[in-house]
C-alpha positions in Angstrom: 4.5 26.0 -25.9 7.8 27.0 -25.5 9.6 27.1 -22.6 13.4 27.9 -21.3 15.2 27.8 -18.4 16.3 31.6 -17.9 18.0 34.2 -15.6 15.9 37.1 -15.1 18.8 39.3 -16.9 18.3 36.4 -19.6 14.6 36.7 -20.1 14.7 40.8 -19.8 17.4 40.3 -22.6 15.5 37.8 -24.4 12.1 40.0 -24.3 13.8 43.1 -25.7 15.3 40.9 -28.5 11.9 39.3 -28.8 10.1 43.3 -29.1 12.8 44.7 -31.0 12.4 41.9 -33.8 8.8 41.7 -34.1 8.3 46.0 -34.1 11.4 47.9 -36.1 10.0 51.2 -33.7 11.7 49.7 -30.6 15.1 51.3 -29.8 16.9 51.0 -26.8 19.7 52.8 -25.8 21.3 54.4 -22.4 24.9 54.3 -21.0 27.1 51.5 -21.8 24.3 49.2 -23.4 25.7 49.4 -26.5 28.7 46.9 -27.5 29.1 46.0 -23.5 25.6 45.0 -22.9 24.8 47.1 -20.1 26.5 46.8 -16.6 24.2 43.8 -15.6 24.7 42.5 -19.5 20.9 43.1 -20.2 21.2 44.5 -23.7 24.2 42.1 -24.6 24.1 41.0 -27.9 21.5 43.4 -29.4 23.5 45.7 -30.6 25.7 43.1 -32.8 22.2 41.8 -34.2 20.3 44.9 -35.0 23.1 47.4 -35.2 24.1 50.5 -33.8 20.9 52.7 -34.8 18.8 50.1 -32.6 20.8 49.5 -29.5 23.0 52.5 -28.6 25.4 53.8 -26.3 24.4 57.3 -24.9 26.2 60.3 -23.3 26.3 59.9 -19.4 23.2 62.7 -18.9 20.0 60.8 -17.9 18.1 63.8 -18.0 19.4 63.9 -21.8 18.1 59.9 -22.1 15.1 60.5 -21.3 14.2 63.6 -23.2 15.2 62.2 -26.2 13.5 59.2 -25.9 10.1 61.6 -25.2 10.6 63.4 -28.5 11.2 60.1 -30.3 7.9 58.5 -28.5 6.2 61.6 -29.5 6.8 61.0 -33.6 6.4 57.0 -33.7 9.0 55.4 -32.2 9.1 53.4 -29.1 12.4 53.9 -27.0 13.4 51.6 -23.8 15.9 53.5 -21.8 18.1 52.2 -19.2 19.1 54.3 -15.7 21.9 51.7 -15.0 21.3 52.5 -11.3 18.6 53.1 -9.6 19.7 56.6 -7.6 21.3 57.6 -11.2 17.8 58.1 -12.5 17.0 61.3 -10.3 18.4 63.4 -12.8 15.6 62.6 -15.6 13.3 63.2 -12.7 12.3 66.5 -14.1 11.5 65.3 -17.2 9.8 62.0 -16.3 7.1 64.0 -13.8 6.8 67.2 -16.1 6.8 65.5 -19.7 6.9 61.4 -19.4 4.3 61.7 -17.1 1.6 64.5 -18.4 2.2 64.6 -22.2 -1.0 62.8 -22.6 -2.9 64.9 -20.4 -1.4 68.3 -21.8 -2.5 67.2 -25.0 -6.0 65.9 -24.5 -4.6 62.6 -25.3 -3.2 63.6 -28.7 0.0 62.9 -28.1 1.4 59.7 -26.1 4.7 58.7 -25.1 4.8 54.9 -25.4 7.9 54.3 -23.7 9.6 52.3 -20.8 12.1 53.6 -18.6 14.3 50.6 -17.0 15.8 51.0 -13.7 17.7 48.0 -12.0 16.4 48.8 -8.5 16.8 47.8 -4.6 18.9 46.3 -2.6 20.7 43.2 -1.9 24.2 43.1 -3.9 26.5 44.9 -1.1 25.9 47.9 -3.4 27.1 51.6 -1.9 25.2 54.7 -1.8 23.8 55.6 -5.2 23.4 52.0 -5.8 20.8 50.4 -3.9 18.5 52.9 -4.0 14.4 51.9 -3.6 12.8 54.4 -5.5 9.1 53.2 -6.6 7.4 55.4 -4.1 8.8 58.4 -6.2 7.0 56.9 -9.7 4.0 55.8 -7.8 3.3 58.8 -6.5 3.1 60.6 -10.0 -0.1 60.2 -12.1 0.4 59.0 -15.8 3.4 56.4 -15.1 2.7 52.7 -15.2 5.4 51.6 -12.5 5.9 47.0 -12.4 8.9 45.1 -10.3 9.0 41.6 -11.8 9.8 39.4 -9.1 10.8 36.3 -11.0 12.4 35.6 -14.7 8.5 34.7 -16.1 6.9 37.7 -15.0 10.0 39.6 -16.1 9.8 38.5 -19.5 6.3 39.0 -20.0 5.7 42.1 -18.0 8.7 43.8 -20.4 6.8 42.6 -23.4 3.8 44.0 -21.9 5.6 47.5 -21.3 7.0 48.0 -24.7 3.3 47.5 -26.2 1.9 49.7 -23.5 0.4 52.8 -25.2 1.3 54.1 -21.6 4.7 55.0 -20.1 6.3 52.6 -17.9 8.7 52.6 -15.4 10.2 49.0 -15.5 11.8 48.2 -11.7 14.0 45.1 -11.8 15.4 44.0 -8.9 19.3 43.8 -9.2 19.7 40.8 -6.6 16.9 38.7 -8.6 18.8 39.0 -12.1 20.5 36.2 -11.7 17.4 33.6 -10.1 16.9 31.2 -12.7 13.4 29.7 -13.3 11.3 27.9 -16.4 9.9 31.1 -18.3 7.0 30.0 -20.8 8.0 32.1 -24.0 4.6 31.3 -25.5 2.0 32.6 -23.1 -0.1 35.7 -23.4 1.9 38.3 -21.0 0.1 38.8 -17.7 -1.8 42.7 -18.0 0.0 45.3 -16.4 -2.2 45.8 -13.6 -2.6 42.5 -12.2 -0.9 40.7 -8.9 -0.7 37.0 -8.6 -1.5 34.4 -5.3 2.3 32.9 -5.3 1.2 31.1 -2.4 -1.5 30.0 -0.5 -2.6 30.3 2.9 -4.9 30.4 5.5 -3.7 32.6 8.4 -2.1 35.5 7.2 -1.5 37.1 3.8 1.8 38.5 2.7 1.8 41.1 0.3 4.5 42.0 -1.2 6.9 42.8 -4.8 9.6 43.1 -6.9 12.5 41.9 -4.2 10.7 41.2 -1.5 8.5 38.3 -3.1 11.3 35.5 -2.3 11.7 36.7 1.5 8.1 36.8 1.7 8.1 33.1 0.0 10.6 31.6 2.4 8.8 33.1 5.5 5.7 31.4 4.3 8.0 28.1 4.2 9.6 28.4 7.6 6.0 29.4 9.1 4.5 26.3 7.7 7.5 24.3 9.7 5.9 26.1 12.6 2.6 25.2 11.9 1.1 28.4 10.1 -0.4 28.8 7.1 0.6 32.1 4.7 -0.6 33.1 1.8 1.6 35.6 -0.5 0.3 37.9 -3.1 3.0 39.2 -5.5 1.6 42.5 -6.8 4.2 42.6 -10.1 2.2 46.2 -10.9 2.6 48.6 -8.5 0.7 51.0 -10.7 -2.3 50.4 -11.7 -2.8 48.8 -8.1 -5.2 45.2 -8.4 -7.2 45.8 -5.2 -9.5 43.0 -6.7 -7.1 40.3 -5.8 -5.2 42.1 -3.2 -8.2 42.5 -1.0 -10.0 39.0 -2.4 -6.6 37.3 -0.8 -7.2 39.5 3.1 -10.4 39.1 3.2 -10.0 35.6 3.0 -6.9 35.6 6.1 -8.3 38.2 7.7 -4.9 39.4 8.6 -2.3 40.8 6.7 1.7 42.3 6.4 3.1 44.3 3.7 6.9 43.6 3.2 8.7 45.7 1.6 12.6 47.3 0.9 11.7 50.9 0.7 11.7 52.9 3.7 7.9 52.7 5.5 6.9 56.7 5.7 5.0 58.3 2.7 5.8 54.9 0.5 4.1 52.8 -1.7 3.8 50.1 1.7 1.6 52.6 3.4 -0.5 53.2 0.7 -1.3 49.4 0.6 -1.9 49.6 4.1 -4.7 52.5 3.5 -6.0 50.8 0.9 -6.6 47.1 2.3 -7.9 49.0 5.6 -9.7 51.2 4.2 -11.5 48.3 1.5 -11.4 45.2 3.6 -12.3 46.7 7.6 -14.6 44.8 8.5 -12.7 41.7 7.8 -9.8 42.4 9.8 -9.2 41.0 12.5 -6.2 42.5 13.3 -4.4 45.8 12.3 -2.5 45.5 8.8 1.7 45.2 9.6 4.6 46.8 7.5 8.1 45.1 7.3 9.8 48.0 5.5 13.4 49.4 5.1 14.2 51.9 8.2 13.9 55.3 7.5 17.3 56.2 7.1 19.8 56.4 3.9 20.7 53.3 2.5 23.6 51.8 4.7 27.2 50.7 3.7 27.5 47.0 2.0 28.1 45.2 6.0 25.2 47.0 7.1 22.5 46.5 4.6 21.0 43.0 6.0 19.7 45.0 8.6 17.9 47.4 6.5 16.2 45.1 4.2 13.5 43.0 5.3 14.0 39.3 6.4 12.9 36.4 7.5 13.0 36.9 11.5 11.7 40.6 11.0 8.7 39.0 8.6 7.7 36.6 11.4 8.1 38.8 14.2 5.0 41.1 12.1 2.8 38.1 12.0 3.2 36.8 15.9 2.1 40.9 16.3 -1.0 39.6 14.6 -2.2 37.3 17.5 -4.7 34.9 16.6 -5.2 31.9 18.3 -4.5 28.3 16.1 -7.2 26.1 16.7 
């Protein structure tokens, strides 16, 4: 097996080297990926080893990205697209819900668009407006996207690997204040499906659901509970769509009691639809209402401001002493 000690920005770079040798299809191209690397230095280096008509800069018109990368996934090819920011992609938005999203559909399943659209995402890097953005709830919400948030540099590299083979469009969500967490990433092992979460942790008491950036907050308010005497289990979802309610529900009904963290604000998001969905699945083994720890529902806030908006520690606890069991 081979393993190697990577950032995730390493092991997203590594994967799309990995894809782009092994298939001569993949391209991958957006603004300032070319001879920079990207603005996070994702694509750095692939332009100097496969040349300028695999990894190439683009005009500053995401709505122009993206529908070119349909019409080259429509005739064999399979582009990876960058949105350098997360709010930056709202103006492909047309074409991702009226093309990306129903070419398939339209044409009876004719015609696919196997392609991945990255977007660094989320907060956490004293970003401004336009910059910090939390956007899943926007993919999610549109049937024929595959929508993942990596949460560490493993998943990362195989759940990009896992996108560029997907016959399926995918929205890729990495979290811009995890690209540089460094962990063992096994460059060997089948990629994990897209559609499957992961127990990160176990527990007893409580499970913490959670993804993308809110896996390590949710991981080090497991830590300081267990200081305190509880025990928390976290699920890491890593695909957002298609939803694992096997595991996800396997891991509640076990606890009996359960919060959803996340960084996007809590009304109409992809946190209350994991709420509806363990309530409506796992009732009757509840014993206490399912919590959200969500961003407020309010624009993002200036760089001194945004440790209040995003979920932490105190705000995670505070959800599960709401839960009130008893500790034998």
């Amino acid at each position: 097996m081979t393993h190697e000690k990577l950032t995730m920005a390493q092991a997203l770079n590594r994967a799309l080297r990995d894809a782009m040798a092994e298939d001569p299809t993949v391209l991958m191209f957006g603004e300032d990926v070319g001879p920079l690397g990207g603005v996070f230095r994702i694509t750095d280096g692939l332009t100097a080893e496969f040349g300028e008509g695999r990894c190439f800069d683009t005009p500053l018109a995401e709505s122009g990205i993206v529908g070119f990368a349909i019409g080259l996934a429509m005739n064999g090819m399979r582009p990876v697209v960058e949105m350098q920011f997360d709010a930056f992609a709202y103006p492909a938005f047309e074409q991702i819900v009226s093309h990306v999203a129903k070419m398939r559909n339209r044409t009876r399943g004719k015609v696919a668009v196997p392609m991945v659209i990255r977007v660094p995402y989320a907060g956490g890097i004293g970003g401004v407006e336009h910059h910090c953005d939390s956007s899943e709830s926007y993919y999610a919400h549109t049937p024929g996207l595959h929508v993942v948030a990596p949460a560490n540099p493993s998943d990362a590299y195989a759940l990009l690997r896992a996108a560029i083979a997907s016959p399926d469009p995918v929205v890729f969500l990495e979290p811009k204040k995890l690209y540089w967490a460094k962990d063992e990433v096994d460059l060997s092992s089948p990629a994990p499906g897209i559609g499957t979460a992961a127990i990160v942790r176990e527990g007893t008491d409580a499970t913490l659901i959670a993804y993308g950036p809110s896996v390590p907050v949710a991981l080090e308010a497991a830590e300081v509970a267990a200081a305190e005497g509880r025990s928390l289990q976290v699920v890491d979802l890593r695909s957002i769509v298609p939803f694992d309610d096997e595991t996800v529900c396997e891991a509640v009904r076990s606890t009996g009691r359960a919060v959803v963290v996340a960084e996007a604000t809590g009304f109409a998001s992809v946190s209350s639809e994991i709420v509806a969905r363990v309530t409506e699945r796992c009732f009757h083994s509840l014993a206490a209402p399912v919590r959200r720890v969500a961003g407020f529902d309010i624009p993002f806030p200036p760089p001194k401001l945004e440790h209040f908006q995003l979920p932490g520690v105190d705000r995670i606890l505070d959800a599960v002493d709401d839960l009130q069991w008893e500790l034998s």
